[in-house]
N, C-alpha and C positions, 0 to 999 in steps of 0.2 A: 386224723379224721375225727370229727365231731361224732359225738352221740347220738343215738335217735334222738330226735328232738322231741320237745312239747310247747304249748302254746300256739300260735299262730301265727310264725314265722315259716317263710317257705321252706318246703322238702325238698332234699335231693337225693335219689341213690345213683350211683357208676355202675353199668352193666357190662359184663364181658361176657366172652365164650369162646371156645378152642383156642385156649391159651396156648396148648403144643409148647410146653417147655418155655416160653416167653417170660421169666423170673425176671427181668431188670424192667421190664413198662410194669409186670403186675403190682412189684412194689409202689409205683408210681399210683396208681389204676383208682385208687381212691381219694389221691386228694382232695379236700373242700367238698364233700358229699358226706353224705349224714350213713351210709352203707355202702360199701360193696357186693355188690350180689354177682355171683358168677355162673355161669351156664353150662360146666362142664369141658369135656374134655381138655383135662389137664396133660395129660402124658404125650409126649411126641416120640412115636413108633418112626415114623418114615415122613420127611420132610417133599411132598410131591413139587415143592415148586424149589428146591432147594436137595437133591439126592444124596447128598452127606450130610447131612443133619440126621440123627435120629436112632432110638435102639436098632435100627436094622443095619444102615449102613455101620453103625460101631460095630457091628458084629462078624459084617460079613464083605463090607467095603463097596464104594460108589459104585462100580461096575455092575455089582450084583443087584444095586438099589434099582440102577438106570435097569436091569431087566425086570427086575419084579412090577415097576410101576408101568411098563410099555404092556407087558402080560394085563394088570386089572385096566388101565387103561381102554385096552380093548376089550375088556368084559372076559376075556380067556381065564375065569378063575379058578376052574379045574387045574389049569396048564398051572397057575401061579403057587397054588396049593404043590403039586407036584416039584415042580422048581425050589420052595420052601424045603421041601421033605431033604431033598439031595443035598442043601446046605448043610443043614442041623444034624444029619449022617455024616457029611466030611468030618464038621468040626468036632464029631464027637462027644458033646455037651446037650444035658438036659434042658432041653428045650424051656418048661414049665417054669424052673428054676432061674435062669438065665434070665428070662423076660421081666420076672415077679424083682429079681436083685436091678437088674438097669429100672425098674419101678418104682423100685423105694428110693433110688438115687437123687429121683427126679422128686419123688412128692416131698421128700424131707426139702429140696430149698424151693418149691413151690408155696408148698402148706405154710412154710415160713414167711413168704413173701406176703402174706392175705393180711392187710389191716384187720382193728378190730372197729364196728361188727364186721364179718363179712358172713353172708347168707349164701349158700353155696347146693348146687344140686350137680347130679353125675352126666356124663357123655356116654357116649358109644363105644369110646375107647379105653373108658375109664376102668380100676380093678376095685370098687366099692369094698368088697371085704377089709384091703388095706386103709380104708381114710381114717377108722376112727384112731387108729395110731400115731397118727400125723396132724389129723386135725385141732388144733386151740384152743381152749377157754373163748378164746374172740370167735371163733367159725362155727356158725350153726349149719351142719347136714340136713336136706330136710328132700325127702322122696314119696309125693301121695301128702305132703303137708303142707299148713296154713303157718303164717308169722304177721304180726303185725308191726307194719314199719311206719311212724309217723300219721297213723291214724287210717291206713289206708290197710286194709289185707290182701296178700302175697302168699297165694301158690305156685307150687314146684311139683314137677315132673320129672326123672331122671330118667338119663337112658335113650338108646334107638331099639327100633323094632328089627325083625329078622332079614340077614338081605346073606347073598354071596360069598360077602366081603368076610363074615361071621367077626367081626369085632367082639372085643371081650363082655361088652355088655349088652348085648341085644335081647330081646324077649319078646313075647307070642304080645300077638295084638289084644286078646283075651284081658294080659296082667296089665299093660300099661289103658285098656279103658278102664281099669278096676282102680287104680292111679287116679285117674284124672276127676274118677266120680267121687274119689274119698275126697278132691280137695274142693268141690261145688261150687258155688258162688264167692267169686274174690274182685276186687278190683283190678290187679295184676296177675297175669296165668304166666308164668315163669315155667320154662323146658326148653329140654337140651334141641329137640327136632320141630320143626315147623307143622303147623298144619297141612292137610291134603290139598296143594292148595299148585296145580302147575307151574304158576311164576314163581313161587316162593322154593319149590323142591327141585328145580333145575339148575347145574350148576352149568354156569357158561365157557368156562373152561376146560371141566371135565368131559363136558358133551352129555352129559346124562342126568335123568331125573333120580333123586335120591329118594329115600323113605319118607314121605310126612304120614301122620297121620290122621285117621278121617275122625277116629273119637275125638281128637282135639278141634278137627272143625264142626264136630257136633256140637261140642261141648260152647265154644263160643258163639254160635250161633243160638245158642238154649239161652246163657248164661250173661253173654253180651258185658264182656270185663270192659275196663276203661281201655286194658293194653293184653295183645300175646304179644312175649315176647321171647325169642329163640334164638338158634346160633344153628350149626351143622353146617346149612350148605354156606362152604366157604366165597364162590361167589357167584350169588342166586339173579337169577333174571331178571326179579323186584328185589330191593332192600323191604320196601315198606308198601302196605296196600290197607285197604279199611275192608272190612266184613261187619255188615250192618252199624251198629254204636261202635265197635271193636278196631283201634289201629293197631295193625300187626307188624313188629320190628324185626328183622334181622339184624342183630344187636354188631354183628362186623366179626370177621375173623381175625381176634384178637392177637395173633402169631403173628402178623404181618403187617396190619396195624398200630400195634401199640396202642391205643387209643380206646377207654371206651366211652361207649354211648349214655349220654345222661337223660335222664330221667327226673323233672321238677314239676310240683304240685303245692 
């Protein structure tokens, strides 16, 4: 990967999100682009479109996958919760533990995979306390921050808000507008969740609307970047839509894809 550039030669960065365990394209993921910027969720818990994939099924095997995903599926998340409980009792293993060790498995040949630079913010699924262990000399973390790549400034958001599902990183609608307003005026708004935006937060597979949220379309409607650009709903109604000067990318679910989306100025 080339360096940020200078002069007057065109920019490019690679953009991904919900990598989910994807180590062989992410190595790939920055060719011939002056950055990598990633979007978060790194870690693959449960493989929905593939039920042996994943810390769950390693844990507790496809059978039990294929039940837990028919339970959130149908939004029965008490029931899924319960169902959870009964495994982690058979097996007689610390839950906490158990998850945090199949987590470091994955970010050590993750974290490794990230060319340098790579500009990196957290998902929903993501365990933040663990990256600065893992993360590079080449990988800037950046949560509620600005970076300037190429002459252009780049804010980041990490993170989803609160929902059912209680994913490791979620948090009150409160912290994440307090987020969005430290990072103000930028060219690129980079976050893991989309805007409040129906096309954009419905996944068409799933059958359900996910979390966007509305401080983010506050904020670009205020703020009016050249690009939002997100990840989460793996596959949203819209990939892409404009909000006044603002085109807003669903950057692709990078698991499944291999592929990411570029970015030239």
């Amino acid at each position: 990967m080339a360096s940020t550039p200078g002069g007057n030669r065109r920019r490019s960065v690679h953009v991904v999100s919900d990598v989910h365990g994807n180590a062989r394209d992410l190595a790939r993921a920055g060719e011939g682009a002056d950055a990598l910027i990633c979007l978060g969720d790194l870690v693959l818990f449960l493989d929905y479109a593939d039920h042996s994939r994943g810390i769950f099924p390693d844990l507790f095997g496809r059978e039990n996958a294929d039940r837990i995903v028919e339970l959130r599926t149908a939004r029965r998340f008490e029931e899924a919760r319960e169902f959870q409980r009964g495994l982690w009792e058979g097996i007689g293993m610390d839950k906490a533990a158990a998850i945090e060790k199949a987590v470091r498995k994955q970010y050590a040949e993750l974290f490794a995979a990230f060319p340098t630079p790579t500009y990196a913010t957290y998902g929903n699924v993501d365990m933040p306390p663990l990256w600065p262990e893992y993360a590079g000399s080449g990988t800037t973390v950046l949560d509620g921050q600005r970076v300037e790549i190429g002459g252009w400034t780049f804010g980041f958001v990490g993170g989803g808000l609160r929902t059912p599902m209680r994913t490791p990183y979620e948090i009150g609608d409160e912290e994440y507008a307090a987020k969005i307003e430290a990072v103000g005026e930028v060219d690129v708004l980079c976050t893991h969740i989309p805007p409040e935006v129906p096309e954009l937060v419905y996944d068409t597979v799933a059958r359900r609307f996910e979390r966007g949220s509305r401080a983010l379309l506050d904020a670009i409607r205020r703020t009016r970047p050249r690009y939002s650009l997100f990840g989460h709903v793996h596959q949203p109604l819209a990939r892409r839509m404009r909000i006044g000067a603002t085109e807003c990318v669903n950057v692709g679910h990078f698991a499944s894809r291999g592929r990411p989306w570029r970015l030239e100025w």
